[in-house]
C-alpha positions in Angstrom: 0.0 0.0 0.0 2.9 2.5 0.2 2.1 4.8 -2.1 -0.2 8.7 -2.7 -3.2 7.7 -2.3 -6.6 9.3 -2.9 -9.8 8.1 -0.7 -13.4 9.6 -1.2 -15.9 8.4 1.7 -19.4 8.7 0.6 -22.2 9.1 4.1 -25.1 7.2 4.1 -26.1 8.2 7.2 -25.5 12.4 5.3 -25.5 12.2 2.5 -22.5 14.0 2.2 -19.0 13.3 1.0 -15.5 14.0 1.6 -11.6 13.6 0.2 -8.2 12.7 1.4 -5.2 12.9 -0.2 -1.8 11.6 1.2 1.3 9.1 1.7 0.8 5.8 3.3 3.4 3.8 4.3 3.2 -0.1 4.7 5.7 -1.7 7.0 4.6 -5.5 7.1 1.3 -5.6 7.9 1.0 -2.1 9.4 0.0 0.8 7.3 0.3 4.7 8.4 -0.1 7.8 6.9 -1.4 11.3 7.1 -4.5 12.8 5.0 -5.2 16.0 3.6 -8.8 15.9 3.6 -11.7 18.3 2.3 -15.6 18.2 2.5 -15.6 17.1 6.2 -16.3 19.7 9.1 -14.1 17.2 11.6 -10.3 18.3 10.6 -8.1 19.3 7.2 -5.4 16.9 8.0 -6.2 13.2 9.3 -3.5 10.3 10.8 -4.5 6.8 9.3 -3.7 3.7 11.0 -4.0 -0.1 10.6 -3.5 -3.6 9.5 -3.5 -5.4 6.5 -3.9 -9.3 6.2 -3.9 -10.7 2.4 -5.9 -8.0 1.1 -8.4 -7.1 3.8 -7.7 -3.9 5.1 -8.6 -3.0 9.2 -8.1 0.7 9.1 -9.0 3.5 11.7 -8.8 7.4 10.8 -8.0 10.1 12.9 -10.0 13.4 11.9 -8.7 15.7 15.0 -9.8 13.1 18.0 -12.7 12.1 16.0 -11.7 8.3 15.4 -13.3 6.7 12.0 -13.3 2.8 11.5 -12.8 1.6 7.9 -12.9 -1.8 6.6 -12.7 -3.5 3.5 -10.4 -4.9 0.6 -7.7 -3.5 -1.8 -6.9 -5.5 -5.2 -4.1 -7.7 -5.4 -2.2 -5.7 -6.8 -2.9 -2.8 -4.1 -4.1 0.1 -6.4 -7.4 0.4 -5.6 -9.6 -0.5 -2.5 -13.0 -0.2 -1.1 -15.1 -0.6 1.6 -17.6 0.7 4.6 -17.0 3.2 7.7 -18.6 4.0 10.7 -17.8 6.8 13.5 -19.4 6.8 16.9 -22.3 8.4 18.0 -21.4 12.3 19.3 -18.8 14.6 18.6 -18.1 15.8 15.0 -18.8 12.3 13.4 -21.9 12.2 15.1 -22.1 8.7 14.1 -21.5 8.5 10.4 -20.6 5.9 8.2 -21.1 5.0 4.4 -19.0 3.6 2.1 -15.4 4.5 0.7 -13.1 3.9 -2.2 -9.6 4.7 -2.5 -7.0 4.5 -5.8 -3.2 4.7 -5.7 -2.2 8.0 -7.9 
């Protein structure tokens, strides 16, 4: 997954959707990053954290304390993925969660 990638999260709960745009680095099974992102209220910059096993993709993101859970699976050759979120309930989230799709530039 190391790469500039570009994710665009689409509410269901919203119907709204947003934009990041950033590095990820994958070290093993661990992938990090940092996000510019647009179209959310949350945060302009977001950290991105998880795992990856095979091509199934445990991801959590970091909108400025507002934590995002993201699931789903990348191609096997790890330039595109997709998948679901969810937020909790409260805070700038305020419990969203759609779906999301993200391609390697």
């Amino acid at each position: 997954m190391t790469g500039h990638w570009t994710v665009t999260a689409t509410s269901t709960a919203f119907g709204a959707s947003g934009t990041g745009t950033g590095n990820l680095t994958q070290t093993g099974t661990s992938v990090s990053g940092t996000l510019t992102v647009t179209g959310t209220p949350c945060a302009t910059t977001a950290t991105l954290s998880g795992t990856v096993a095979g091509t199934s993709l445990t991801l959590s993101l970091n909108e400025n304390g507002q934590s995002v859970t993201l699931t789903g699976t990348a191609d096997s050759s790890f330039t595109s993925a997709s998948g679901t979120y969810t937020a909790p309930a409260g805070g700038c989230t305020n419990g969203d969660s759609g779906t999301w799709t993200a391609t390697k530039d």
